[in-house]
VOPAFI-668997 format. One record per residue: residue number from 1; x, y, z of N, C-alpha, C, O in turn. Coordinates in steps of 0.05 Angstrom, whole numbers, always signed. Each point is the difference from the previous one (the first is absolute). Layout:
# residues N
  pos     n_u     n_v     n_w    ca_u    ca_v    ca_w     c_u     c_v     c_w     o_u     o_v     o_w
  NUM       X       Y       Z       X       Y       Z       X       Y       Z       X       Y       Z
...
# end
This chain:
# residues 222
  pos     n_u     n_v     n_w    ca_u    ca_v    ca_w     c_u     c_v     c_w     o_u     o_v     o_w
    1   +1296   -2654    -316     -20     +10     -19      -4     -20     -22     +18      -3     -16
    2     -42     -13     +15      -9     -13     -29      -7     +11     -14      -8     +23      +5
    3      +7     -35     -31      -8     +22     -24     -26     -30     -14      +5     -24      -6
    4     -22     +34      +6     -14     -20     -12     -18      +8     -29     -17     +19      +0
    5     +23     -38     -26     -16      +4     -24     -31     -12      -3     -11     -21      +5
    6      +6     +44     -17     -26      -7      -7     -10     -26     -18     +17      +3     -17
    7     -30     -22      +9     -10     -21     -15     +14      +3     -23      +2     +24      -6
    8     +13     -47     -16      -5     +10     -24     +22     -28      -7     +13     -12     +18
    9     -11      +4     -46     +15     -30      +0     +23      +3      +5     +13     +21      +2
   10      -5     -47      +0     +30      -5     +19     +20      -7     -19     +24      +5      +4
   11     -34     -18     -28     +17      -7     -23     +14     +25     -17     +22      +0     -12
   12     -44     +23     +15     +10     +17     -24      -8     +33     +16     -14      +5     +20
   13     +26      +8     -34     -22     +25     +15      -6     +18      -9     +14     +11     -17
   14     -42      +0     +26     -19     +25     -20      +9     +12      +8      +5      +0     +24
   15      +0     +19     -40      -3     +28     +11     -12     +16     -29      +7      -2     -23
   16     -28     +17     +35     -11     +21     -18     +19     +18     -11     +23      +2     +10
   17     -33     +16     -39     +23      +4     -15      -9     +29     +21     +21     +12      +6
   18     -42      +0      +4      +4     +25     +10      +9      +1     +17      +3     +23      +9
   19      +6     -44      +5     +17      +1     +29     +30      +3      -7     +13     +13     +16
   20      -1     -21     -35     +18      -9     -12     +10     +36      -6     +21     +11      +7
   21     -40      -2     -19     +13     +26     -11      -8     +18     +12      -1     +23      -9
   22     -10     -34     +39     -10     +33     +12     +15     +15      +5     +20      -6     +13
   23     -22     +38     -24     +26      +9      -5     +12     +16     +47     +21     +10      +7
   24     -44     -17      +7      +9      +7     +22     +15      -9     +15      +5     +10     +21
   25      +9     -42     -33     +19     -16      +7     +24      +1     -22      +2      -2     -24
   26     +15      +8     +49     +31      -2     -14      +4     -28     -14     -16     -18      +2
   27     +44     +16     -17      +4     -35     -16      +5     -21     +32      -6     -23      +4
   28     +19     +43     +15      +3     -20     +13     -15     -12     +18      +9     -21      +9
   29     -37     +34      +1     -23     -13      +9     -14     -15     -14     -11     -19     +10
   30      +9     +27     -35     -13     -16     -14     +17     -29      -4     -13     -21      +2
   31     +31     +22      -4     +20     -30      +7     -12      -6     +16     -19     -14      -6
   32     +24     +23     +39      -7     -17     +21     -31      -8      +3      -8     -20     +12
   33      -6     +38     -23     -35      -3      +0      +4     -29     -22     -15     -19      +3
   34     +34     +19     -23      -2     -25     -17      +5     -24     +15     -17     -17      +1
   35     +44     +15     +14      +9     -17      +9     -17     -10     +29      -4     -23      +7
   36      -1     +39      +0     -18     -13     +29     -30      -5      -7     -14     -11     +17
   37      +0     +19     -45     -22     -13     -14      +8     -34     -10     -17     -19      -2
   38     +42     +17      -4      +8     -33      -6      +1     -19     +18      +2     -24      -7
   39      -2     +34     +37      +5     -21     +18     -32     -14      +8     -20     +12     -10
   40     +17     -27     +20     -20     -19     +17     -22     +17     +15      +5      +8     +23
   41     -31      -3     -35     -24      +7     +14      +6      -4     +28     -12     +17     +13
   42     +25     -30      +1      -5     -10     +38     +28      +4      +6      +9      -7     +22
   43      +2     +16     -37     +32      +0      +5      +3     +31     +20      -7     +21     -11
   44     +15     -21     +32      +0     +15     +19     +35      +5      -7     +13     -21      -1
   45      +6     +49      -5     +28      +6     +11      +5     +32     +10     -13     +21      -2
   46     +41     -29     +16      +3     +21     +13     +15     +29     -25      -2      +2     -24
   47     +12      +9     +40     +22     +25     -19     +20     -19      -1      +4     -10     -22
   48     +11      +2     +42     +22     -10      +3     +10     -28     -20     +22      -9      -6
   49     -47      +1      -1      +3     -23     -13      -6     +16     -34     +11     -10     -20
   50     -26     +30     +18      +0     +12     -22     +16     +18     -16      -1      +4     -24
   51     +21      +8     +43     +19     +20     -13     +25     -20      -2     +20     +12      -8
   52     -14     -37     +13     +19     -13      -6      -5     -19     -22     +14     -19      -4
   53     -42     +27     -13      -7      -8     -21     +11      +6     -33      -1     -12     -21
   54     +15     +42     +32      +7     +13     -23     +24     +16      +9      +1      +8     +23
   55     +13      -4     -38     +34     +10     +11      -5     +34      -7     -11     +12     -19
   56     +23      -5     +40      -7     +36      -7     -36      +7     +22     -15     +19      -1
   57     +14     -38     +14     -28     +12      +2      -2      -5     +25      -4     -23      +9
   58      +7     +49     +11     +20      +1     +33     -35     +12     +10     -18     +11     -13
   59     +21     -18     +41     -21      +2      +7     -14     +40      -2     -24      +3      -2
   60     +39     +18      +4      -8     +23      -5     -14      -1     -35     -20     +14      -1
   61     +24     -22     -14     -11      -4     -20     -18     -14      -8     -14      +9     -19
   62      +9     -39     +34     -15     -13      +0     -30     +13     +15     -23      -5      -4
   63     +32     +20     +19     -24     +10     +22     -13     +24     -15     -24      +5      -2
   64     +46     +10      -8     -12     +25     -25     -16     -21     -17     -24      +0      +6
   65     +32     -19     -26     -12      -8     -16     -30      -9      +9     -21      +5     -13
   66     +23     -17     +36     -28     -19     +13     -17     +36     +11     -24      +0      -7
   67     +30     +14     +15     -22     +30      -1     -12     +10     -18     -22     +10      -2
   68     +55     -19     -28     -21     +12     -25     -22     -16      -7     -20     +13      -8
   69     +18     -35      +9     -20     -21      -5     -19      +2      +6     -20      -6     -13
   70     +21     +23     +50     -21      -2     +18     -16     +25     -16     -22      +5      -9
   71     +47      +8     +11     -16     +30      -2     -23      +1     -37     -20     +12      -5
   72     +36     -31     -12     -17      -3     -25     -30     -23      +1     -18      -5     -16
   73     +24      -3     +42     -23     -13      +5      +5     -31     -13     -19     -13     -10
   74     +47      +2     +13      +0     -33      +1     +11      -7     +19     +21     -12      -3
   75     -29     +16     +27      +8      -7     +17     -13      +8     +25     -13     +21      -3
   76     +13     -31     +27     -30      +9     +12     +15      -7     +39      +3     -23      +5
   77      +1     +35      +9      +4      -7     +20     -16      -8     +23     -17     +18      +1
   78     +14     -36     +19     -17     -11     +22     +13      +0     +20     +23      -8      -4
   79     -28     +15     +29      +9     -11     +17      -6     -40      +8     -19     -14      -5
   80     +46      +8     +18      -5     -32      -4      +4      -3     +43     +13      +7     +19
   81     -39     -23     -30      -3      -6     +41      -3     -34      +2     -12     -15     -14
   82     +27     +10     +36      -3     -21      +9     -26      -9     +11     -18     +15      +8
   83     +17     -51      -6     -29      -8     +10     -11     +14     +23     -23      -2      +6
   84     +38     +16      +7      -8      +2     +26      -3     +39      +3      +1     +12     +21
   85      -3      -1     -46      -5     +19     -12     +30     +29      +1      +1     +24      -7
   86     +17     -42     +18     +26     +23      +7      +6      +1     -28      -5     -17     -17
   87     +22     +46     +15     +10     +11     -12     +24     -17     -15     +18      -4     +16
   88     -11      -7     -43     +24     -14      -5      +6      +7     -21      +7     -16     -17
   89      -9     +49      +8      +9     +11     -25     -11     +10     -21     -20     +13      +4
   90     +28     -14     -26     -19     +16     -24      +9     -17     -24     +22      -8      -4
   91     -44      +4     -11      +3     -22     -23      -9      +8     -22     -21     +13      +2
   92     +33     -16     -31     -11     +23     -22     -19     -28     -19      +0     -25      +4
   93     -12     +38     -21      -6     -23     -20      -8     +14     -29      -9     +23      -2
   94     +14     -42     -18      +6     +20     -22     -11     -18     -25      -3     -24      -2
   95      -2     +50     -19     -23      -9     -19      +7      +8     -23     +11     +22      -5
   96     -20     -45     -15     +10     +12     -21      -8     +20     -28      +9      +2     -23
   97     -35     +12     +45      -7     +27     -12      -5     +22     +19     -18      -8     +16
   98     +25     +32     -10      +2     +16     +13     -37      +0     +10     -20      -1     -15
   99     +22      +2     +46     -23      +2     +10      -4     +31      +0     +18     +15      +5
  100     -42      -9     -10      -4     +34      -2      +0     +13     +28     +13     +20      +6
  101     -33     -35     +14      -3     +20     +30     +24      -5     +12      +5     +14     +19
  102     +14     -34     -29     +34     +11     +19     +22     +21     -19     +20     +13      +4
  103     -37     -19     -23     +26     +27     -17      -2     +22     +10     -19     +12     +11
  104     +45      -4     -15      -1     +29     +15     +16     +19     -23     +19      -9     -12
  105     -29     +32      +9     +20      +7     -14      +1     +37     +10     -17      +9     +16
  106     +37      +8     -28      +5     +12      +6     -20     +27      +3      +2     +17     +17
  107     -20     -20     -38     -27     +13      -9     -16      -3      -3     -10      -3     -23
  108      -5      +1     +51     -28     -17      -6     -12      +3     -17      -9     -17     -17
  109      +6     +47     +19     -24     +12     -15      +3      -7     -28     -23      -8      -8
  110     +43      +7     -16      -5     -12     -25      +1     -29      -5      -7     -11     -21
  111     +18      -5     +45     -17     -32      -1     +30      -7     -20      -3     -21     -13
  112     +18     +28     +10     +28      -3     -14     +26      -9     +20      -4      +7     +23
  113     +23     -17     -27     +25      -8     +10     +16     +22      -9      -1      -6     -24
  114     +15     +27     +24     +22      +5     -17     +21     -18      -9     +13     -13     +17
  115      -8     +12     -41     +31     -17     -14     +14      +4     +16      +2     +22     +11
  116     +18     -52      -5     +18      -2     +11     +30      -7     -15     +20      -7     +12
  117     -22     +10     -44     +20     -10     -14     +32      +0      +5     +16     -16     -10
  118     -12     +31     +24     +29      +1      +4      +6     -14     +25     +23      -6      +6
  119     -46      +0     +10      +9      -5     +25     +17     -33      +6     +19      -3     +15
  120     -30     -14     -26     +17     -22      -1     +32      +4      -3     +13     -15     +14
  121      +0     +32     -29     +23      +1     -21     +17     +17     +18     +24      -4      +5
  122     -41     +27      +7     +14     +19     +17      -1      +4     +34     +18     +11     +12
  123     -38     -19      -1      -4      -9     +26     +20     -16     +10      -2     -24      -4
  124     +26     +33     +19     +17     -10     +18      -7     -11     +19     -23      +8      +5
  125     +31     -27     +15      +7     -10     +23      +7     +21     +21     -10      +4     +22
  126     +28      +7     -32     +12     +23      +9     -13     +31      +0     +11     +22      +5
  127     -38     -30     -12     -18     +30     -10      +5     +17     +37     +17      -5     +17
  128     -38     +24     -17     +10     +12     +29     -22      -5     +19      +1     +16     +19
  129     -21     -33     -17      +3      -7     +14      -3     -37     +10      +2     -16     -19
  130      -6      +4     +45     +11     -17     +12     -28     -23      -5     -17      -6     +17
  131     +18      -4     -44     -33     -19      +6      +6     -19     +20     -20     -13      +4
  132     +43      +4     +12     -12     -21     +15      -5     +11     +30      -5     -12     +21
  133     +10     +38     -25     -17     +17     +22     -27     +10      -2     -15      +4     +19
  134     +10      -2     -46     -32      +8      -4     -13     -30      +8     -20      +1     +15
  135     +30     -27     -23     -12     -21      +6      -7      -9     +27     -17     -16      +6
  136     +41     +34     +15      -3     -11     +24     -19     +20     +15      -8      -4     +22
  137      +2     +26     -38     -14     +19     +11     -31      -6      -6     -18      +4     +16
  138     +18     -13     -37     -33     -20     -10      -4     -16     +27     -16      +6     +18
  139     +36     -30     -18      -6     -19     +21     -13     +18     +26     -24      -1      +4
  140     +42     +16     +11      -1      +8     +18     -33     +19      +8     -13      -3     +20
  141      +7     +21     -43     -27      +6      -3     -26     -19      -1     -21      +7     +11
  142     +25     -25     -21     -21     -25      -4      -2     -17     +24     -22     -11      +6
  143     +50      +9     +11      -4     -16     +19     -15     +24     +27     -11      -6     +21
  144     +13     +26     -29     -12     +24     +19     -37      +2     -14     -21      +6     +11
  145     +24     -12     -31     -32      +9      -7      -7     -33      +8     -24      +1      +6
  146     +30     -19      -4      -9     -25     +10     -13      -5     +32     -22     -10      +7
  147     +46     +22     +10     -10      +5     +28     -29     +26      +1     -22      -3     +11
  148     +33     +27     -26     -10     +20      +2     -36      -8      -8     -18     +13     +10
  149     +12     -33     -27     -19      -6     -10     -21     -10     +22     -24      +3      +0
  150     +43     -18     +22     -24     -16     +19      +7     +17     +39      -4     -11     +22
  151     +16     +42     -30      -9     +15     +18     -21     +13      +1      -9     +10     -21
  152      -2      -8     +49     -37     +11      +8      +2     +24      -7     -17      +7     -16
  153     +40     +16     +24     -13     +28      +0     +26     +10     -24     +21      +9      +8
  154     -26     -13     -36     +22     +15     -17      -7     +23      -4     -18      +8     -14
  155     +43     +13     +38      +7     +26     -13     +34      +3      +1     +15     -19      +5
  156      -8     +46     -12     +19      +8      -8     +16     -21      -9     +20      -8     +12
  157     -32      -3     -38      +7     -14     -21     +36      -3      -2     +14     -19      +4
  158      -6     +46     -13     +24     +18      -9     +20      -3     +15     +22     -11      -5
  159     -30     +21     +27     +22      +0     +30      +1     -28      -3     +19      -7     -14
  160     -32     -10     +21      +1     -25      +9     +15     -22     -18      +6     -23      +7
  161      -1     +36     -33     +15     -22     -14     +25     +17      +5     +15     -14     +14
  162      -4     +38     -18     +16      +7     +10     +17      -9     +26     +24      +0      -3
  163     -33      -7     +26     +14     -12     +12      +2     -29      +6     +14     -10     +18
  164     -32      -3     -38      -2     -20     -12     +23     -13     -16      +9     -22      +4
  165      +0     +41     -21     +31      -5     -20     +22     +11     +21     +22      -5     -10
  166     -20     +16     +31     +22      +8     +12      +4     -38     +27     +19     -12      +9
  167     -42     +11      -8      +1     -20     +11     +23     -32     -11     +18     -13      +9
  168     -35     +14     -34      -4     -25     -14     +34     +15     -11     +11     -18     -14
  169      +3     +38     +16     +16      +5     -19     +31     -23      -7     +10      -8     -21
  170      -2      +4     +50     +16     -24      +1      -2     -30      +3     +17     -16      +5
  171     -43     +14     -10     -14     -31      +0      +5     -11     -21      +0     +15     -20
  172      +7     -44     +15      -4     -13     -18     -23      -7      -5     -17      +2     +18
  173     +11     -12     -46     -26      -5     -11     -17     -27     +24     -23      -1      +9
  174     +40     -12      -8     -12     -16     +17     -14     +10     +32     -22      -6     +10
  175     +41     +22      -3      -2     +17     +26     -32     +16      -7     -21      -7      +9
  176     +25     +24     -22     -24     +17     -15     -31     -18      -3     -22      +7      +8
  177     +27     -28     -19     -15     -28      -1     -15      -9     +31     -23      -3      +7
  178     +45      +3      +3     -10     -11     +22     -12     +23     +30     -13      -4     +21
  179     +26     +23     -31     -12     +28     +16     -33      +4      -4     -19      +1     +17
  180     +19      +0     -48     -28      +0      -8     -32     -25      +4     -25      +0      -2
  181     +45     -15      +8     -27     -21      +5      -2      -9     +33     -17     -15     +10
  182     +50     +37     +11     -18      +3     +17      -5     +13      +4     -12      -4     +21
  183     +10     +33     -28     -28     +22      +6     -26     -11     -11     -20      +4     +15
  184     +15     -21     -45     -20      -6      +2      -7     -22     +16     -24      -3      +4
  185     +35      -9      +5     -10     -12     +28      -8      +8     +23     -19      -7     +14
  186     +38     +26     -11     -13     +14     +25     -23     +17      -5     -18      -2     +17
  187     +13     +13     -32     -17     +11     -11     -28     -15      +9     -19      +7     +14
  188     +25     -34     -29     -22     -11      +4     -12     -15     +28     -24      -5      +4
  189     +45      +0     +14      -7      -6     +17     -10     +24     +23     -15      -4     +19
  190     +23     +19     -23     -14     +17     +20     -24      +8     -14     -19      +2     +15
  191     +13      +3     -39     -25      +7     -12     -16     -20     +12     -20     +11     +10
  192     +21     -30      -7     -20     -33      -1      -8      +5     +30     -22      -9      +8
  193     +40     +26     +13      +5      -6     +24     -29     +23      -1     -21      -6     +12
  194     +23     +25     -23     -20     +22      +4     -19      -1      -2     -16      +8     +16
  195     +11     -21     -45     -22     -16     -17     -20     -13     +22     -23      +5      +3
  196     +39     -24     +11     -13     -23     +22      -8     +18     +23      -9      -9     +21
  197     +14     +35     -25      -8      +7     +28     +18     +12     +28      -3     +14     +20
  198     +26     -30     -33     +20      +6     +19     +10     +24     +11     -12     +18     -11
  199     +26     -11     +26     +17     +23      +2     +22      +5     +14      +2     +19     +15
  200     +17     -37     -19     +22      +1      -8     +15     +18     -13     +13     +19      +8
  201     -18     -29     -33      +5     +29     -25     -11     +30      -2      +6     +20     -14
  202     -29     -27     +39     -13     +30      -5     +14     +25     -15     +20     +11     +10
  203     -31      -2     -34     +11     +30      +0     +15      -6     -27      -1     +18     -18
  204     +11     -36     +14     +26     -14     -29     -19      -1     -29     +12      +0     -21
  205     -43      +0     +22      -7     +10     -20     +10     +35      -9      +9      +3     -23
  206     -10     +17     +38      +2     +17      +1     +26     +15      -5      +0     +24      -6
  207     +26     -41      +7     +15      +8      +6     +18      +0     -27      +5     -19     -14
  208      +4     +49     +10     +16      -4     -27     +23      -5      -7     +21      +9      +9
  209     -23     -32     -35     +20      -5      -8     +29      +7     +13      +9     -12     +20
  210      +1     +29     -31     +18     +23      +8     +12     -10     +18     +21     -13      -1
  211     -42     +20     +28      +9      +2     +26      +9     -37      +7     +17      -6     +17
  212     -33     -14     -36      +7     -28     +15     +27      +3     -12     +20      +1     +16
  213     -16      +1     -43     +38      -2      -5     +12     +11     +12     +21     -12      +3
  214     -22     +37     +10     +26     +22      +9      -5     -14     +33     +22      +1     +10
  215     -38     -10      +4      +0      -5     +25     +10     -29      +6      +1     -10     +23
  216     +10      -8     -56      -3     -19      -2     -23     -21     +13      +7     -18     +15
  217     -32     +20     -22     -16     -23     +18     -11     -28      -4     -14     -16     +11
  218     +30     +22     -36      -2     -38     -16     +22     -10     +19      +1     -25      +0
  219     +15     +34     +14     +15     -13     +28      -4      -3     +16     +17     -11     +15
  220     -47     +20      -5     -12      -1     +23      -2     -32      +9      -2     -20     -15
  221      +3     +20     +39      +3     -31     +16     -42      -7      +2     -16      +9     +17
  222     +10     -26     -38     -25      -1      -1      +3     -26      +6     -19     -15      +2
# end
């Protein structure tokens, strides 16, 4: 995962005083929103190279902190694809004033954040539950709405990620990675096959989701 910053000088660094004291960021996002505003406009890093930046700052925390960001709207996630359009991850990039259409907050309707004051000071590591399971559960959804995006007939949405995460459940990220860009391959190649006329594939527009995972047919001998 890269994390890439938005424009701004390399010598010194802005940051607005309202970003500074937005009160929907804990002290310790606001650190890291400081500290990754100081590095290099083109400067591309990973977590791994970032949580060994600062002592105390283990990746379950690091990953809480990088959501609050997202979720206050400095920080913005993409999927990142290779030249040849596969799937190679998710990449954030981050600004040093909260973008409004990615903030999210708890209440839409009054257009407010609720205070988060205590949460820096009292938010454990140890809270109950497991963020580097919520993180892997993000991944795992995104790389399903990625394939899910360039199937012909989307129904039973629900079901279908469902056995989607039972699938993907013992995969490594890489595994998961590479599962997903070949359903969208296959995907695409039998689409193209139909497209042209063919019939071969006959019928694979039609056919749901669902049924290609549980019958496994991204294994099919094509």
């Amino acid at each position: 995962m890269a994390i890439y910053k938005s424009n701004a000088a390399d010598k010194y660094t802005v940051i607005p005083n309202d970003s500074v004291r937005d009160k929907s960021l804990s002290f310790e996002a606001t650190g890291l929103l400081c500290f990754l505003l100081s590095l290099p406009s083109d400067w591309a890093i990973h977590k791994s190279w970032l949580k060994a930046q600062k002592v105390g700052c283990g990746r379950d925390k690091l990953t809480r902190l990088i959501s609050e960001l997202e979720k206050a709207g400095y920080m913005r996630k993409e999927v990142s694809q290779l030249e040849d359009g596969k799937l190679n991850g998710f990449d954030w990039f981050v600004y040093p004033t909260a973008q409004l259409e990615n903030r999210k907050t708890d209440n839409p309707s009054d257009g407010e954040t609720p205070p988060t004051k205590e949460r820096s000071l009292e938010i454990k590591d140890s809270i109950n539950y497991d963020q580097s399971k919520i993180d892997r559960d993000n991944f795992i959804k995104d790389a399903f709405e990625y394939w899910w995006s360039k199937w012909p007939k989307k129904v039973a949405k629900k079901a279908t990620l469902k056995i989607w995460q039972k699938i993907t459940k013992a995969k490594t990220e890489d595994e998961v990675r590479a599962l997903t860009n070949h359903i969208a391959d296959d995907v695409a190649l039998r689409m193209a096959d139909i497209d042209a006329g063919g019939r071969k594939y006959i019928g694979f527009d039609m056919l749901h989701p669902s049924t290609y995972l549980n019958q496994e047919r991204y294994n099919d001998d094509i």
